[in-house]
C-alpha positions as CSV (number, residue, x, y, z in Angstrom):
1,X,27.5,-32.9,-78.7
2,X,27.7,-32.6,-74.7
3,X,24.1,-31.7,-73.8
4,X,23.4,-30.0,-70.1
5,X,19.9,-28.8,-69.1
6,X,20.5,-24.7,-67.8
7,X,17.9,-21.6,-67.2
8,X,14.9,-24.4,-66.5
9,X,12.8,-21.5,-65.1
10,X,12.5,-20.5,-68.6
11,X,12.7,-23.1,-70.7
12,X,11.8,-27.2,-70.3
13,X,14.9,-28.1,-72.6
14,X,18.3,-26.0,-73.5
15,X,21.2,-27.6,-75.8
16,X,24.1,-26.4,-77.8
17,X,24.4,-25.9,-81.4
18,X,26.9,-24.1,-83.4
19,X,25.0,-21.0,-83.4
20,X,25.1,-20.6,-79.7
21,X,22.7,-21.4,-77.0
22,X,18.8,-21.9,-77.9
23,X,15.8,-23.0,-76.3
24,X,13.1,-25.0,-76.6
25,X,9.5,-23.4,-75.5
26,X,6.4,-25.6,-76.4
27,X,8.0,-26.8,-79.6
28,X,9.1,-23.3,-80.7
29,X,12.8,-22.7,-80.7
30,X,13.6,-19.3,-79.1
31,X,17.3,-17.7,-79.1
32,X,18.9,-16.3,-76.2
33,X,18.2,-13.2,-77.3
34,X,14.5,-13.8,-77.5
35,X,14.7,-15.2,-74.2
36,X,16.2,-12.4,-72.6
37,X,13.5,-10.2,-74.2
38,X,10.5,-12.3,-73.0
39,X,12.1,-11.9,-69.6
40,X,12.2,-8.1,-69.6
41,X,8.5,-8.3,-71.0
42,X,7.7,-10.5,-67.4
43,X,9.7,-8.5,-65.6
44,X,8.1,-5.3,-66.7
45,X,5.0,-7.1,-66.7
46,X,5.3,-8.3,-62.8
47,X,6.1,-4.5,-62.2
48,X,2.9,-3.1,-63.6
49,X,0.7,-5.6,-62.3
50,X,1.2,-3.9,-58.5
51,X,-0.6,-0.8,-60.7
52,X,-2.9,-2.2,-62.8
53,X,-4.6,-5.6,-63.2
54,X,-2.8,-7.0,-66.6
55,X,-3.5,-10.8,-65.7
56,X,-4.7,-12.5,-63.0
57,X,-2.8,-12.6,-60.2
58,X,-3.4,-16.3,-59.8
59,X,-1.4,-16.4,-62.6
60,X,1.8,-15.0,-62.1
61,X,3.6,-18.0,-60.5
62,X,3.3,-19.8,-63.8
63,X,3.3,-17.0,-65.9
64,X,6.1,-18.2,-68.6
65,X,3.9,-21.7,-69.0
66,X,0.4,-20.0,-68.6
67,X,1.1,-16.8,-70.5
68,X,4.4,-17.0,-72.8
69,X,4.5,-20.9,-73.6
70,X,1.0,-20.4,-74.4
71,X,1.2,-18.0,-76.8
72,X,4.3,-18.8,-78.7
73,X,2.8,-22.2,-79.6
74,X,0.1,-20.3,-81.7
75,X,3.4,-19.4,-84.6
76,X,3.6,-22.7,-85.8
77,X,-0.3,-22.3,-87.6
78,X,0.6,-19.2,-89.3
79,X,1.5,-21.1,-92.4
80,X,5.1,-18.6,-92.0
81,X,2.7,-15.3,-92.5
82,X,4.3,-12.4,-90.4
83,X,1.4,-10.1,-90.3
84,X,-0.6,-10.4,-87.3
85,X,-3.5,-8.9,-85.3
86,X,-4.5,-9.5,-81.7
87,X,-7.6,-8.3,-80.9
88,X,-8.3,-7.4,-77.0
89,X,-4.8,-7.9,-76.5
90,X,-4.6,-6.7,-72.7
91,X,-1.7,-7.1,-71.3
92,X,-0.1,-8.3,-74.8
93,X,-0.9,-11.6,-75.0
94,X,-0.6,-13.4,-77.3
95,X,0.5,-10.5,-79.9
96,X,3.4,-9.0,-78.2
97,X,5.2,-12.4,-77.3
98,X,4.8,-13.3,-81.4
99,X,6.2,-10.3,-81.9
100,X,9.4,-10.4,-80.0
101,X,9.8,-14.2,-81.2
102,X,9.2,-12.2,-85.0
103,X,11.2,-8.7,-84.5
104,X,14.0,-10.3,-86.8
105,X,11.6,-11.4,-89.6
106,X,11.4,-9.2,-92.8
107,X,8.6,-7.5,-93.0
108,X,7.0,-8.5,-89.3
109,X,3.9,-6.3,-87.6
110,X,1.8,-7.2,-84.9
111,X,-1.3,-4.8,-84.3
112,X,-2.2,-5.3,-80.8
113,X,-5.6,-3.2,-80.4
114,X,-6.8,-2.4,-76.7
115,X,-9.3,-0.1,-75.6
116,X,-7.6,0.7,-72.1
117,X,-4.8,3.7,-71.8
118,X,-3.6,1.9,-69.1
119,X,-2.7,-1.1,-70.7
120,X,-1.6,0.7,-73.8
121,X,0.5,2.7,-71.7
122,X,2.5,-0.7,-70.7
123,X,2.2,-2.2,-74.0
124,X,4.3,0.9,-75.1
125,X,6.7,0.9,-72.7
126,X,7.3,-3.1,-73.7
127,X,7.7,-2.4,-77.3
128,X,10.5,0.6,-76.5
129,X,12.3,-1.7,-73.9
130,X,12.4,-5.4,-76.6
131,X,12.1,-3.2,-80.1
132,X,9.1,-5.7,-80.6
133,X,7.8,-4.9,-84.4
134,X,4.1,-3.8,-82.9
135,X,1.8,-1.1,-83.6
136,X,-0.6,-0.4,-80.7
137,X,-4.3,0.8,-81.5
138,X,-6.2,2.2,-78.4
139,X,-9.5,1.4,-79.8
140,X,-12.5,-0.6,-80.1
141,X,-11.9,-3.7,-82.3
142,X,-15.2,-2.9,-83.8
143,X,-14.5,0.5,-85.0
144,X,-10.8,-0.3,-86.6
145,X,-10.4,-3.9,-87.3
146,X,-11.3,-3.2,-91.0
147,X,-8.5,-1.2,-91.6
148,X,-5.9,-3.5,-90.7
149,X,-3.8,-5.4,-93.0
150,X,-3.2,-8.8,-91.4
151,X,-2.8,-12.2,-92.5
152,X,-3.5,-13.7,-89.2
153,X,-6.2,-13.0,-86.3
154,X,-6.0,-13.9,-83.0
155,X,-7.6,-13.6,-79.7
156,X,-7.1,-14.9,-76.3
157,X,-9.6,-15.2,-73.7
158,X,-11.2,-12.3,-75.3
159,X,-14.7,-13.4,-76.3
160,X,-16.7,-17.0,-77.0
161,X,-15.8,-18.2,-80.4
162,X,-19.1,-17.0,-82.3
163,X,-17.8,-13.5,-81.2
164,X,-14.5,-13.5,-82.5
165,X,-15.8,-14.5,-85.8
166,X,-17.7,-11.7,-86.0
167,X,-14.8,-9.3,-85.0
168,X,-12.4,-10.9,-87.6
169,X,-14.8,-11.2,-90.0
170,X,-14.0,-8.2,-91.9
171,X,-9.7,-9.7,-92.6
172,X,-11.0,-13.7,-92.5
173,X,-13.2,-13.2,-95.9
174,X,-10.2,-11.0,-97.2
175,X,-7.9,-14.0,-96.6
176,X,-6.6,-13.4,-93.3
177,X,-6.9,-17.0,-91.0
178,X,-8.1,-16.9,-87.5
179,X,-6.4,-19.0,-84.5
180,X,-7.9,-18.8,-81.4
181,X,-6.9,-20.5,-78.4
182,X,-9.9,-21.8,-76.4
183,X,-10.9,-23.4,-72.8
184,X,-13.3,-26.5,-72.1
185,X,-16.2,-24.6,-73.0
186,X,-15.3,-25.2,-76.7
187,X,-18.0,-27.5,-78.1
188,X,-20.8,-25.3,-77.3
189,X,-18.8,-22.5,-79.0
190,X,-18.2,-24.6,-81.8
191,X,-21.9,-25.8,-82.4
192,X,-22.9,-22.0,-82.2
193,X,-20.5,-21.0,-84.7
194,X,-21.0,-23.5,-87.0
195,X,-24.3,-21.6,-87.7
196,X,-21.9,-18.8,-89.2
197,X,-22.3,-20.4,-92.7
198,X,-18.5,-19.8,-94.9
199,X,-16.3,-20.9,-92.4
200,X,-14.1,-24.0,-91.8
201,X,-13.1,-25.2,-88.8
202,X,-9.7,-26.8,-87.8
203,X,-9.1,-28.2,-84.0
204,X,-5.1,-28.7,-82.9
205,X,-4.0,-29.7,-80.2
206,X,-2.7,-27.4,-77.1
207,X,0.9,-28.0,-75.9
208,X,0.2,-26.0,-72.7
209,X,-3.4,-26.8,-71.9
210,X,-4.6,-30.6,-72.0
211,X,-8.4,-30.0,-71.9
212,X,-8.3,-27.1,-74.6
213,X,-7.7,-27.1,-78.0
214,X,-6.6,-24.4,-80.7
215,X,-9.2,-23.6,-83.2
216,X,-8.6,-22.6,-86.8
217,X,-10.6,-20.9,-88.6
218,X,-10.8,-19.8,-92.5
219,X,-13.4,-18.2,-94.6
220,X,-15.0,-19.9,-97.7
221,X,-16.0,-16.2,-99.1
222,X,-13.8,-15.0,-102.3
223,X,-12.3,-11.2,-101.8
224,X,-13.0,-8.8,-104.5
225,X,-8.8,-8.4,-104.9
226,X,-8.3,-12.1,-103.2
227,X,-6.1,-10.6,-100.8
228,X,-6.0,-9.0,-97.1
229,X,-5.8,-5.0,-97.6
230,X,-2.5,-3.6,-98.1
């Protein structure tokens, strides 16, 4: 099989296989499709941000490694569960990018809650423009997070890691596990929420960010029905 490298500003590795041309993003294999997607949502993205501050500017150079890489990598600790949540989700990450990398997958939602009409507004227009299987709560997490059925929880750059327990708290003991992406600050985190007794802790690796890690967490406490809500 003749292998060429191709389209390097999106992905690190492309190669032919019978089904057409794929890509390799932080060990998550992406179709062209899905690649064209993600580059209408940073397309769109890079529009809105001369209106409203979705990510830091700082940012936007590196925005498929820093933003998209980063978030894709999070799919492969879902244990194959297609029913997410992203709490804070600002400008959609990481919950929309899982959810144009899952708009094929039976059964696929992402709830994306955000408490800004602005953002919401561009998390909209993203959904109509890649058909990405979200629903969008403007909200507080606190007042609607219960409600939600969702077999994952995640958060990025939201909230220290004793906080986001508390905010998934109500899906974790109903099931649900939490992955969290987090910086260099992690031990401290850790060491305060360890005083959360009923959770378990698992660190993984992060593809994109050498000094952080990917935290994930599961509750020890039983659900009355053993399940997340329906």
């Amino acid at each position: 099989m003749r292998r060429r490298a191709v389209g390097l500003m999106f992905f690190r590795f492309h190669y032919l296989v019978p089904d057409g041309w794929v890509g390799l993003v932080a060990a998550v294999i992406v179709s062209r499709e899905t690649n064209e997607l993600l580059s209408v949502y940073a397309t769109l993205l890079r529009r809105w941000q001369t209106k409203i501050n979705l990510v830091s500017s700082s940012t936007l150079e590196n925005l498929w490694v820093r933003h998209i890489e980063d978030s894709l990598q999070l799919i492969e600790f879902a244990e194959s569960k297609n029913r997410w949540l992203d709490l804070g989700t600002g400008a959609g990450f990481p919950g929309m990018v899982v959810a144009i990398q899952l708009r094929k997958t039976p059964e696929a939602t992402v709830h994306l809650i955000e408490s800004d009409a602005k953002k919401c507004a561009f998390l909209k227009e993203v959904a109509r423009e890649t058909q990405a299987p979200v629903v969008i709560h403007r909200a507080r997490i606190e007042n609607i997070v219960a409600s939600i059925a969702a077999d994952v929880v995640t958060a990025r750059a939201l909230a220290p890691l004793p906080k986001l327990i508390e905010f998934a708290a109500p899906l974790m003991e109903r099931g649900a596990i939490g992955i969290f992406p987090k910086g260099r600050n992690l031990d401290s985190e850790l060491k305060m929420a360890k005083l959360s007794t009923g959770y378990s802790f698992e660190l993984k690796p992060n593809k994109i960010d050498p000094e952080g890690k990917i935290v994930l967490v599961r509750s020890w406490v039983t659900a009355k029905n053993g399940a997340p809500i329906e």
